[in-house]
C-alpha positions as CSV (number, residue, x, y, z in Angstrom):
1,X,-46.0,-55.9,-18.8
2,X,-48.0,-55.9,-15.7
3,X,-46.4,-56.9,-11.8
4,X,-48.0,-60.6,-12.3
5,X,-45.9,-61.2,-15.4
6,X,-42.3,-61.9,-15.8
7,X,-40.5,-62.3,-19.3
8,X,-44.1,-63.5,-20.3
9,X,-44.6,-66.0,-17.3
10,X,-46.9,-65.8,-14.4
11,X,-45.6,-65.2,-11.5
12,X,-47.4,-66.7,-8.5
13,X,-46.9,-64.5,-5.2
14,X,-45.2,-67.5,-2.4
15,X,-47.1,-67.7,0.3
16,X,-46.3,-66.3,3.7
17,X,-44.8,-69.3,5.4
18,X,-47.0,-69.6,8.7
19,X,-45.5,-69.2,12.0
20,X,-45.5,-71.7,14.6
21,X,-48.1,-70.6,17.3
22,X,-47.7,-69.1,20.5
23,X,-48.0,-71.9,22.6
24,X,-46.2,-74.3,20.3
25,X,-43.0,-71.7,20.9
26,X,-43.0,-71.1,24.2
27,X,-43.0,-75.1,24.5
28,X,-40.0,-74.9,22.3
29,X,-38.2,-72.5,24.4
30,X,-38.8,-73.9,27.6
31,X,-37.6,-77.5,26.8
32,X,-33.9,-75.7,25.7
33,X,-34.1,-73.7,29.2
34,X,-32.4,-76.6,31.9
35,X,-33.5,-74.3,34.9
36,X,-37.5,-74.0,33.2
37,X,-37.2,-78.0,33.0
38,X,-36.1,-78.3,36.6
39,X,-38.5,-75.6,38.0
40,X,-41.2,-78.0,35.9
41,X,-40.4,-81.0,37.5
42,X,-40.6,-79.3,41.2
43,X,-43.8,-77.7,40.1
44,X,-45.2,-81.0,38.6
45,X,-44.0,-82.8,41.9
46,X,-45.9,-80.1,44.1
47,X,-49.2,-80.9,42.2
48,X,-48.9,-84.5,42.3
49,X,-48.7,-84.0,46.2
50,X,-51.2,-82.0,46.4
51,X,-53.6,-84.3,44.2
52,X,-51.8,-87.3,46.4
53,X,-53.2,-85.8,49.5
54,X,-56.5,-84.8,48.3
55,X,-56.9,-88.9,47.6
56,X,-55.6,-89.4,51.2
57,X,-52.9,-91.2,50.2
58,X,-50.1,-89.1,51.8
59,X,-50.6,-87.5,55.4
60,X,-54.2,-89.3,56.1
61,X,-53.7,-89.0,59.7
62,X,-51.9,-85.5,60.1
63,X,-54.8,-84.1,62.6
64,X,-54.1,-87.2,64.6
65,X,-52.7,-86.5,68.3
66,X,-49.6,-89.2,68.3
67,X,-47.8,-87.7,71.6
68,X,-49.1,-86.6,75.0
69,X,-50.3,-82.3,74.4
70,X,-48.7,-80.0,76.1
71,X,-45.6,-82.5,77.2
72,X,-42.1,-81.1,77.4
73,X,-39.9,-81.5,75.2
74,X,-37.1,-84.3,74.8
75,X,-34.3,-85.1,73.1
76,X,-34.6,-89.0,72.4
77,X,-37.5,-89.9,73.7
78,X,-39.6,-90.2,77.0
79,X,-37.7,-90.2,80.6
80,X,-38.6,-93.8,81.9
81,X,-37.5,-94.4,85.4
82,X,-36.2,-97.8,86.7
83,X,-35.4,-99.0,83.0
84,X,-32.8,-99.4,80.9
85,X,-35.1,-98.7,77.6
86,X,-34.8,-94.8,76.6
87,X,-32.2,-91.6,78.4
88,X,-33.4,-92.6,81.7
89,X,-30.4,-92.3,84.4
90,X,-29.1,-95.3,85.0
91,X,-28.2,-97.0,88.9
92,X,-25.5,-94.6,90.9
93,X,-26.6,-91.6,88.6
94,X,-27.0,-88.4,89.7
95,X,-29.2,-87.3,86.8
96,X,-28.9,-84.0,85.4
97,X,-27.1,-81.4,87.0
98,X,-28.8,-77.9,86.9
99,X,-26.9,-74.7,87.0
């Protein structure tokens, strides 16, 4: 009786099943991972931005001077004397005391 043969009956050596591949796995193991699948959706969200803004869709106008340069600094808005719109001091006010 040879290997092949059993009690008179060929025996057929089973395949080896195939694995899955190395892509299709890590796919697998990532979609169980909560924290991957977020850190996926931030990523995905970064390149859509990036590919928003390359179509000039999102900050079209970012090089755009809005303000006055080299202006200082406030908190609300401009300091409009003699009006009631914006942090301007109103009448009988001593304005801002310094020191």
């Amino acid at each position: 009786m040879s290997a092949a043969t059993i009690a008179g009956k060929a025996v057929v050596p089973a395949r080896p099943e195939r694995s899955a591949g190395v892509w299709a796995t890590a796919l697998r193991r990532l979609r169980n991972d909560r924290v991957g699948m977020v850190s996926l959706a931030i990523v995905i969200a970064f390149v859509l931005l990036i590919v928003a803004s390359a179509l000039r869709l999102v900050a079209k106008d970012w090089q755009k001077e809005i303000g006055v340069p080299n202006a200082p600094p406030t908190l609300v808005g401009p300091r409009v004397e003699g009006s009631d719109q914006g942090p301007a001091c109103k009448p009988g006010c001593q304005g801002r005391k310094t020191g």
